[in-house]
N, C-alpha and C positions, 0 to 999 in steps of 0.2 A: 380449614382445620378438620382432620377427618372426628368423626367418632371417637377411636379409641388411643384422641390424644387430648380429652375433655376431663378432667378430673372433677370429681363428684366430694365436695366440700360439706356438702350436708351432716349432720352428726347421725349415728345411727340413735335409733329411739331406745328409752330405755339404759345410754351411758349417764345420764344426769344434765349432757350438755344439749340435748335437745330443744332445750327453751330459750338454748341465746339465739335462735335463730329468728325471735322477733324482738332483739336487746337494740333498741332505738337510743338515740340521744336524750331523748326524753324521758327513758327509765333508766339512762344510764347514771346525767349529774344528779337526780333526789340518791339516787344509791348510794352514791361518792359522797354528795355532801353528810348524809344520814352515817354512814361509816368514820365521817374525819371526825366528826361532831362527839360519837360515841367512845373512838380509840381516843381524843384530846380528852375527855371527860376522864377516862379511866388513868392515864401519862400525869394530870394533874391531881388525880384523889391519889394515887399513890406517890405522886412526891410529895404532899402533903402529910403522909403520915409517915412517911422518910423525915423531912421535914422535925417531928414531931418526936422520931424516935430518936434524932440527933439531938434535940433539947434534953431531952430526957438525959440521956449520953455523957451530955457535955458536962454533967460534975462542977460546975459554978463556974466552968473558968468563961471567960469573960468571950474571948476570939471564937468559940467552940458555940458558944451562944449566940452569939450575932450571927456565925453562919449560919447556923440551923437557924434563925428568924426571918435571915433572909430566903431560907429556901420555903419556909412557911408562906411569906409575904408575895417569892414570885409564882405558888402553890397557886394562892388564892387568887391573884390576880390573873393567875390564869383561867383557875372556873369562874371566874366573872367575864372573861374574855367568850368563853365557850357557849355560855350561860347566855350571855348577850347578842352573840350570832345565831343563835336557837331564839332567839325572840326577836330578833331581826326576819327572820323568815317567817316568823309568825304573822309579825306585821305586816308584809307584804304578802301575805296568802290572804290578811284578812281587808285589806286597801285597795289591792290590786286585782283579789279575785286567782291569783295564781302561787297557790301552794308547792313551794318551791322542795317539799320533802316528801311531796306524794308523785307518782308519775304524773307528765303533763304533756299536751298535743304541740311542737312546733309547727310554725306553718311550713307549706311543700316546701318550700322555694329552700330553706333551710335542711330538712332531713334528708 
């Protein structure tokens, strides 16, 4: 392959994309998990008060209530779900020694 059939993939310095040029497996899942963790968090505070605003809404009638309690119910049990895989990782950063929401070193054989 001569020279000037070599394409240069590099980002130029100064676009913003210059840093993913040492974006590892390892800074990649804490990112990913830290991003699902925070958009679930915010998908269920706001159906919760969806939620909340459909009780309000619903004028006594009975069918108009129990939905809106349900969407309360599967609200909440979502931030417990959210809530619980954030201390799930907890626990395993503090057992295991490997902090699964900060970057961390795989071995070579892997990266």
């Amino acid at each position: 392959m001569a020279a000037a059939d070599t394409i240069n993939l590099t980002p130029k310095t100064g676009t913003g994309f210059d840093t993913l040029q040492n974006a590892t497996v390892g800074k990649i899942v804490p990112a990913a998990i830290t991003i699902v963790l925070v958009f679930a968090g915010i998908i269920f505070f706001f159906m919760l008060v969806y939620g909340g605003i459909k009780w309000i809404m619903s004028g006594g009638d009975k069918a108009n209530t129990e939905s809106a309690r349900s969407t309360v119910t599967a609200a909440l049990i979502g931030l417990v779900i959210v809530f619980a895989a954030w201390a799930i990782g907890q626990l395993i950063g503090t057992f295991f020694g490997v902090d699964v929401l900060q970057t961390f070193d795989l071995p070579d054989f892997i990266s």
